[in-house]
Structure formats: structure tokens, C-alpha cells
N, CA, C and O of each residue as an XYZ file, in Angstrom:
536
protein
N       0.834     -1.167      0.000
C       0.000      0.000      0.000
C       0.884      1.238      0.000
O       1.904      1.190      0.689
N       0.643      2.226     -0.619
C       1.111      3.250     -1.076
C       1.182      4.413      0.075
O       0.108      4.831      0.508
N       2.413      4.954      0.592
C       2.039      5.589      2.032
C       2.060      6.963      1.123
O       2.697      7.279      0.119
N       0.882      7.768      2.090
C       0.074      9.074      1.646
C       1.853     10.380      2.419
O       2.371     10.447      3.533
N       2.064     10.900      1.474
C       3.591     12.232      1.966
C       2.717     13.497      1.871
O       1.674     13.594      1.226
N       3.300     14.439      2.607
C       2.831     15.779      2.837
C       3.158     16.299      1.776
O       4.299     16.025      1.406
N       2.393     17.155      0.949
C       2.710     18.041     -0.371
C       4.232     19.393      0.091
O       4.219     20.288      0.936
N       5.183     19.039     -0.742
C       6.505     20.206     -0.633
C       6.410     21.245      0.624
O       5.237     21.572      0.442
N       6.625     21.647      1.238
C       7.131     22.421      2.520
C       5.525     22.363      3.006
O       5.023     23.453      2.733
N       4.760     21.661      3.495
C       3.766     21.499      4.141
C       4.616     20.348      6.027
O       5.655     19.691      5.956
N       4.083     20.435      6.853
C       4.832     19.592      7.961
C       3.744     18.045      8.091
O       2.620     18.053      8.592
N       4.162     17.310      7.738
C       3.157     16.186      8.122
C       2.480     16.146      9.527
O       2.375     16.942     10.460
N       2.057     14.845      9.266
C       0.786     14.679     10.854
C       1.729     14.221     11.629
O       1.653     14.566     12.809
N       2.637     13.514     11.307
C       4.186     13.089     12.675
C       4.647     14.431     12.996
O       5.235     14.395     14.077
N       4.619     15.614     12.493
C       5.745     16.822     12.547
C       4.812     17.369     13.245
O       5.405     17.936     14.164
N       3.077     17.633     13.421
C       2.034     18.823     13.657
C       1.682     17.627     14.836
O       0.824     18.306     15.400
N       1.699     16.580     15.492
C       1.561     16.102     16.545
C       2.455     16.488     17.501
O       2.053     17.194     18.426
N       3.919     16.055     17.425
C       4.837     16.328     17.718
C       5.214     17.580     18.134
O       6.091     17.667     18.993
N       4.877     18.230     17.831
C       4.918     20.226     17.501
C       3.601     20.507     18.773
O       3.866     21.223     19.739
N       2.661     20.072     18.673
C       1.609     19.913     20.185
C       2.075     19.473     20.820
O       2.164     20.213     21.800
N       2.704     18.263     21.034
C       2.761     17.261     22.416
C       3.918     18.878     22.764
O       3.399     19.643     23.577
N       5.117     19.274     22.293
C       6.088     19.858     22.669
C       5.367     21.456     23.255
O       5.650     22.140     24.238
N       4.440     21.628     22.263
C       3.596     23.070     23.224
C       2.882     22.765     24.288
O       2.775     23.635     25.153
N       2.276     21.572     24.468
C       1.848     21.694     25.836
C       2.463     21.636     27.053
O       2.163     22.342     28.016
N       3.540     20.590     27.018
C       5.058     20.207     27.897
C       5.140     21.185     28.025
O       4.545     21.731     28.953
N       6.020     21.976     27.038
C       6.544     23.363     27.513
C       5.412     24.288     27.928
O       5.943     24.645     28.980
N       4.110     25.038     27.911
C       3.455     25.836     28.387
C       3.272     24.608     30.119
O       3.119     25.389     31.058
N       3.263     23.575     30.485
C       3.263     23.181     31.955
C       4.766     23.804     32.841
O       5.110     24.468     33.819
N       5.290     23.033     31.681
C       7.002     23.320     32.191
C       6.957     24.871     33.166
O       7.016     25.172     34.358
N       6.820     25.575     31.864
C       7.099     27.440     32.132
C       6.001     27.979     33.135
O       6.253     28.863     33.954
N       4.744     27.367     33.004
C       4.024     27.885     34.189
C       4.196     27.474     35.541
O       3.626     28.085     36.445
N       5.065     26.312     35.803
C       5.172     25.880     37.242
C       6.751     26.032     37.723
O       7.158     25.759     38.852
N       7.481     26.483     36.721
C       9.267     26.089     37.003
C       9.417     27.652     37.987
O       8.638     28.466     37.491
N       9.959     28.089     38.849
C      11.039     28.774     39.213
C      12.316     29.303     38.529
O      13.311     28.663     38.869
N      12.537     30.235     37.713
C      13.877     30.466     36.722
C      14.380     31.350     37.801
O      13.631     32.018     38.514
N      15.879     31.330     37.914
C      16.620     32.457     38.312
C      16.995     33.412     37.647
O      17.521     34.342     38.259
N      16.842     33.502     36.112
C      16.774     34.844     35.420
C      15.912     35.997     35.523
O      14.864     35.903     34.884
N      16.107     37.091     36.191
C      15.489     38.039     36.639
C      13.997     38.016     34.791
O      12.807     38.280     34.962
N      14.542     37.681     33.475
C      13.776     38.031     32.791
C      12.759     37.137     32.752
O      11.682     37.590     32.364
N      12.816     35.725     33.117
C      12.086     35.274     33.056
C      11.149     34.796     34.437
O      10.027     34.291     34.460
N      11.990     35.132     35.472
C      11.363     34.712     36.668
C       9.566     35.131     37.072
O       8.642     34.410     37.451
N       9.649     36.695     36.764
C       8.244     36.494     36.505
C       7.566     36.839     35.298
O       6.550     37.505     35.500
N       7.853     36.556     33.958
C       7.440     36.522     33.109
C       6.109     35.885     33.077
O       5.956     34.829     33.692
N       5.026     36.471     32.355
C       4.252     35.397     31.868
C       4.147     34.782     30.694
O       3.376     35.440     29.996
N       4.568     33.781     30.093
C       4.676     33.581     28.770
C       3.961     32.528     27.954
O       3.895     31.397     28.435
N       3.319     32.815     26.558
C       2.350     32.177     25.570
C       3.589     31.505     24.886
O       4.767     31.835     24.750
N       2.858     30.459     24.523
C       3.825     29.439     23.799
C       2.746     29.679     22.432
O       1.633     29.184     22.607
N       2.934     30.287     21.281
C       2.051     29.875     20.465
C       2.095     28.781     18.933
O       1.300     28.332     18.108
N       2.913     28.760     19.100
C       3.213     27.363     18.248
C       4.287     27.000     17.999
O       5.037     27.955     17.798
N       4.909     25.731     17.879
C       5.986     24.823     17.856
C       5.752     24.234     16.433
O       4.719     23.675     16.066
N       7.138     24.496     15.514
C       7.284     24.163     13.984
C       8.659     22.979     14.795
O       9.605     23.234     15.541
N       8.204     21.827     14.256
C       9.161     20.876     14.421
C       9.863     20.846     13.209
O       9.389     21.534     12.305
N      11.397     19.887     12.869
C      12.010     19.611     11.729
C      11.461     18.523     11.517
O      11.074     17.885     12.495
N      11.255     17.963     10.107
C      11.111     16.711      9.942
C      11.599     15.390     10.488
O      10.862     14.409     10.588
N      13.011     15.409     10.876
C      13.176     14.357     11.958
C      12.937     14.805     13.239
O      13.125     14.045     14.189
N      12.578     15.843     13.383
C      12.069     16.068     14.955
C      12.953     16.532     15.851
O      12.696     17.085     16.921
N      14.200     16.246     15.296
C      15.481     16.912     16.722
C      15.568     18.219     16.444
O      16.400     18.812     17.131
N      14.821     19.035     15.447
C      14.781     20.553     16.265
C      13.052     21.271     15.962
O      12.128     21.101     15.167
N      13.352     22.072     17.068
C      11.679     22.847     17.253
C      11.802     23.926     17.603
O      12.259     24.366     18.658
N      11.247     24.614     16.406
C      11.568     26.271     16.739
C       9.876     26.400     17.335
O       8.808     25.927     16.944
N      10.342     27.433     18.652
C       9.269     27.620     19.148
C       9.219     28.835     19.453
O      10.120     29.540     19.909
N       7.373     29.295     19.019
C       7.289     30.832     19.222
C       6.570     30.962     20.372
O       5.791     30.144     20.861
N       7.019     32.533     20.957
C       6.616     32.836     22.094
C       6.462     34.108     22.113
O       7.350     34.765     21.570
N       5.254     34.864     22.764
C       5.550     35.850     23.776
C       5.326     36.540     24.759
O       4.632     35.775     25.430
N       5.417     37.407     25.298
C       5.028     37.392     26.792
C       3.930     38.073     27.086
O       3.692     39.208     26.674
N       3.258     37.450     27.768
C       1.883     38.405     28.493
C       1.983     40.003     29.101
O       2.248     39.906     30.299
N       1.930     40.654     28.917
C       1.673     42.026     29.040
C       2.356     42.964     28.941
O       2.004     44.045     29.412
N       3.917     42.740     28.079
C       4.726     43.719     27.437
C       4.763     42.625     25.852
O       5.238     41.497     25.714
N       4.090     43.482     24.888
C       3.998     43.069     23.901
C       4.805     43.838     22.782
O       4.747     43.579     21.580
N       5.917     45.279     23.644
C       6.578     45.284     22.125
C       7.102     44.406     21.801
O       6.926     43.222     22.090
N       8.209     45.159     20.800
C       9.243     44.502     20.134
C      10.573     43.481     21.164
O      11.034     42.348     21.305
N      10.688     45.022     21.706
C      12.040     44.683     22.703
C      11.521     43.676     23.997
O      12.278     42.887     24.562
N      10.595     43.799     24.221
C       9.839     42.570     25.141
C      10.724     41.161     24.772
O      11.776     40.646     25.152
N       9.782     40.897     23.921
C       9.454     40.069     22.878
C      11.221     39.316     22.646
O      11.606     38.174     22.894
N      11.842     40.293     22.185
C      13.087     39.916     21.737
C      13.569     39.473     22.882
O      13.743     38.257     22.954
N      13.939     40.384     24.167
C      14.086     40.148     25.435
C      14.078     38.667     25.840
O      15.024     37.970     26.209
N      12.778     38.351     25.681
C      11.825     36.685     26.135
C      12.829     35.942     25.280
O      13.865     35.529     25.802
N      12.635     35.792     24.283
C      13.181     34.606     23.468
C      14.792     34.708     23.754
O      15.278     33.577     23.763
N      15.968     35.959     24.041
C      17.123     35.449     24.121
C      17.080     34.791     25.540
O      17.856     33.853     25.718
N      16.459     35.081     26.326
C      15.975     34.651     27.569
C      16.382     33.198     27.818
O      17.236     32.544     28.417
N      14.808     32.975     26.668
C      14.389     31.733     26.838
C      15.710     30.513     26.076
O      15.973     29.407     26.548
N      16.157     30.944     25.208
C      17.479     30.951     24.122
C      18.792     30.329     25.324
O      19.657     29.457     25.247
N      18.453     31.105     26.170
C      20.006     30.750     27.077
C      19.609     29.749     28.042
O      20.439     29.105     28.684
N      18.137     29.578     28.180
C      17.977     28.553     29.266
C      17.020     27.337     28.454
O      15.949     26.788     28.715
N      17.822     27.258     27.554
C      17.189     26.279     26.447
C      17.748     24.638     26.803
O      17.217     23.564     26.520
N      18.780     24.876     27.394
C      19.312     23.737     27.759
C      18.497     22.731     28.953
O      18.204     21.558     29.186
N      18.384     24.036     29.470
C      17.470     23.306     31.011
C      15.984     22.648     30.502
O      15.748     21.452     30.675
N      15.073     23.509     29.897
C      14.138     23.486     29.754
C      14.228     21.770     28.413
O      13.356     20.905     28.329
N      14.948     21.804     27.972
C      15.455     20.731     27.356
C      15.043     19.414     27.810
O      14.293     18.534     27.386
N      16.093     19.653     29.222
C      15.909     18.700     30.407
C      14.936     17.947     30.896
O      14.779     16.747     31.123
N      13.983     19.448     31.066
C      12.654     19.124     31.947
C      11.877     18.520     30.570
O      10.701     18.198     30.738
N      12.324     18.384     29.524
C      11.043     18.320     28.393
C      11.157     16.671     28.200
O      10.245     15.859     28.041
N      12.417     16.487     28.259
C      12.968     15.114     27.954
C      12.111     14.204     28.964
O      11.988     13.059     28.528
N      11.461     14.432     30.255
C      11.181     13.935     31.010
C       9.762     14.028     31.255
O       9.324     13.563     32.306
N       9.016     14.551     30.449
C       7.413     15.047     30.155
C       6.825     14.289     28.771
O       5.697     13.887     28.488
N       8.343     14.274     27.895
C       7.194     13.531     26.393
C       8.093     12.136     25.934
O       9.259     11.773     26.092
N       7.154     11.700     25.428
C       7.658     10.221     25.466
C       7.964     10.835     23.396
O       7.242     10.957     22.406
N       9.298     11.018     23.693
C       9.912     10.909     21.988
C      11.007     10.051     22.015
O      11.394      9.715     23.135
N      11.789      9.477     20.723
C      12.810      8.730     20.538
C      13.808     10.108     21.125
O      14.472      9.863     22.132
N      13.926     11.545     20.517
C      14.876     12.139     20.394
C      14.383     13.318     21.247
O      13.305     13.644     20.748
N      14.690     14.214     22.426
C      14.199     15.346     22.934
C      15.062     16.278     22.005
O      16.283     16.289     21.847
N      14.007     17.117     21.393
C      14.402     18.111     20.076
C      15.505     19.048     20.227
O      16.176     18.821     21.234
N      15.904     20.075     19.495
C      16.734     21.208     20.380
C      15.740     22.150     19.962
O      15.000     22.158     18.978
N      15.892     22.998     20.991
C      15.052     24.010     21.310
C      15.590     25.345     20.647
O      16.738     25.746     20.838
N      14.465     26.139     19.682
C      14.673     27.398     19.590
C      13.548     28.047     19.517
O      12.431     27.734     19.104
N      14.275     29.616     20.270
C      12.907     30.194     20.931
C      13.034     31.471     19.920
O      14.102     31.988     19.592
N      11.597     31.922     19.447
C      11.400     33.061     18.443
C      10.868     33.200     19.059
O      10.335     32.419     19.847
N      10.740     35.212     18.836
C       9.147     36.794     19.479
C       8.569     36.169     18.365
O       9.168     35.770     17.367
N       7.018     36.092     18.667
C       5.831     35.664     17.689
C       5.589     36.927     17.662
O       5.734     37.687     18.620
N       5.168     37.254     16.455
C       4.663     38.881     15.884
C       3.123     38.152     15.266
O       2.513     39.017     14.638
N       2.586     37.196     15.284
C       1.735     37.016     14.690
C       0.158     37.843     15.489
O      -0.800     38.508     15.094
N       0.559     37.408     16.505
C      -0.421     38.369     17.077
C      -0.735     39.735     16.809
O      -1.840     40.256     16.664
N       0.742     40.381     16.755
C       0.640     41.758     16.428
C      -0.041     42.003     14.779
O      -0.519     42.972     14.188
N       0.199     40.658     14.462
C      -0.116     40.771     12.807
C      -1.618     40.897     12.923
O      -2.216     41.930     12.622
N      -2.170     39.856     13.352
C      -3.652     39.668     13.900
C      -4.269     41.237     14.510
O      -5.231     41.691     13.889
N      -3.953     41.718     15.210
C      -4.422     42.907     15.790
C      -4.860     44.207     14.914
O      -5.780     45.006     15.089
N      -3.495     44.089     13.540
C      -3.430     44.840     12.719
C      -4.788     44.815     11.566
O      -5.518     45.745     11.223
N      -4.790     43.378     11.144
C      -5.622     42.828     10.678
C      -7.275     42.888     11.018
O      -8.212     42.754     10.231
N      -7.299     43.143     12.519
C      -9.108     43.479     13.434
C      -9.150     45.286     13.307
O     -10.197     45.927     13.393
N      -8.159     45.732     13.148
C      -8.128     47.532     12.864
C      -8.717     47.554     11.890
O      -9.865     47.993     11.826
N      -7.887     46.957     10.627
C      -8.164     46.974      9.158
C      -9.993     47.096      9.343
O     -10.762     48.051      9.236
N     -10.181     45.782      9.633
C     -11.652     45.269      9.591
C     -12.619     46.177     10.336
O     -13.781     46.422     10.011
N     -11.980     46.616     11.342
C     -12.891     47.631     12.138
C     -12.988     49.094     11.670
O     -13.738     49.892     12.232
N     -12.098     49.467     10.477
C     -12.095     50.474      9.870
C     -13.545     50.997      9.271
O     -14.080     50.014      8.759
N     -14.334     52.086      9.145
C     -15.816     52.610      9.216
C     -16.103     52.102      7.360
O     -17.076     51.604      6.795
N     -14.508     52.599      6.794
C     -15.071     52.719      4.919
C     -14.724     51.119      4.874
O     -15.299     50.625      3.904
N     -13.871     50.023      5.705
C     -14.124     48.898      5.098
C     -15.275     47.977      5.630
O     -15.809     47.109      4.939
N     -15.600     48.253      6.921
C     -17.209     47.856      7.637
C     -18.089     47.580      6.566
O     -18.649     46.523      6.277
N     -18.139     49.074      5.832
C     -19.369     49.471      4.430
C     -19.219     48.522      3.757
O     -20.192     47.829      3.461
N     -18.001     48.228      3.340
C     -17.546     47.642      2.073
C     -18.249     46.178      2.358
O     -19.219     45.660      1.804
N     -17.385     45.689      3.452
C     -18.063     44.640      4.151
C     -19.320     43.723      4.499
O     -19.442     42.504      4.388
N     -19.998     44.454      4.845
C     -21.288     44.338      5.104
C     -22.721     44.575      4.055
O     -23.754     43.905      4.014
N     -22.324     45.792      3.255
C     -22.809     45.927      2.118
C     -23.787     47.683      2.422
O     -23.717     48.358      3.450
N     -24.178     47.836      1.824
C     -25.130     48.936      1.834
C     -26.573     48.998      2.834
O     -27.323     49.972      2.776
């Protein structure tokens, strides 16, 4: 029988499982751990999605923090999270049942900010009209 492949830079159902099991681990991990980095100690931080590699030993993961949403936040969090990638590694290896615990990289998610931009657009009065109709 003919096994079904993901169409060219699409992530299969092994890569988009994998990519969950690793966002939920890590959003338990980060909400209950103690960090001694003043940046992250009381951070609050969104995990919003985990892009695995096809073999799975790396996972770039986006993040960012609850209630400083610039730029420099943002950037802040992830070298943060970047230097204590090792640890969190640790704790992950011991939460998901994989052959390989991935390596960890942490990106500022701007998607939100993208999103926000995107509900302005829409909430704009001349595209409402357009929208909705006459």
C-alpha cells in the first residue's frame, strides 16, 4: 500500500503532533518552574506554536510574553528563553515520550501583532461598508 507524503514544505501529521505534544510540555514546564533569570522569573509567557524539523530533533518555538507586547519585550523573552534552552530541554525530555528530545529554539511571535493589525483593518468605518454591504 502506497504511504500518503505531505505536499513540498507542508509539515506532516508526525511533525504537527509532535509540535503539540512539545507546546503543551513546555506551556506546563514554564508555568510551574522557578527560573533564576530576573527576565524570566516572573514573566508570563504564551507558547504559540511549535514548527518541528522533519526528523524532529529541532523545534523552533514561538513565544511571547503576556503584558509587554513590544518589540524589545518580545526579543528580550526569546534570548531569555534561548540561554535557558538547555534546562528546559531537560525538563522536556522527562514530560514527552519521543525517541529524540528536540533542540530548542525560541522566536518573538509577531503574529499576534499581525492579527491585531488585521481586526483595525476590519474595524475600519469605509471597510465595515464595504463589508457588510449597503
Amino acid at each position: 500500500m502506497a504511504r500518503k507524503t505531505a505536499p513540498a514544505g507542508m509539515p506532516s501529521q508526525r511533525q504537527l503532533r509532535a509540535g503539540e505534544l512539545i507546546r503543551h510540555a513546555l506551556s506546563d514546564i514554564l508555568s510551574r518552574e522557578a527560573f533564576r533569570d530576573p527576565d524570566l522569573a516572573s514573566a508570563m509567557i504564551t507558547v504559540g506554536e511549535v514548527r518541528c524539523s522533519p526528523d524532529l530533533k529541532h523545534a523552533n518555538i514561538f513565544v511571547t510574553p503576556l503584558g509587554d507586547e513590544s518589540e524589545d519585550g518580545r526579543a528580550k523573552l526569546a534570548a531569555a528563553l534561548n540561554k535557558a534552552a538547555g534546562f528546559l530541554r531537560g525538563r522536556l525530555g522527562r514530560e514527552i515520550e519521543l525517541r529524540y528530545t528536540p533542540e530548542l529554539h525560541f522566536i518573538a511571535d509577531k503574529s499576534y501583532d499581525e492579527g491585531q493589525a488585521i481586526d483595525r483593518l476590519l474595524m475600519d468605518p469605509r471597510v465595515r461598508r464595504d463589508v457588510e454591504g449597503d
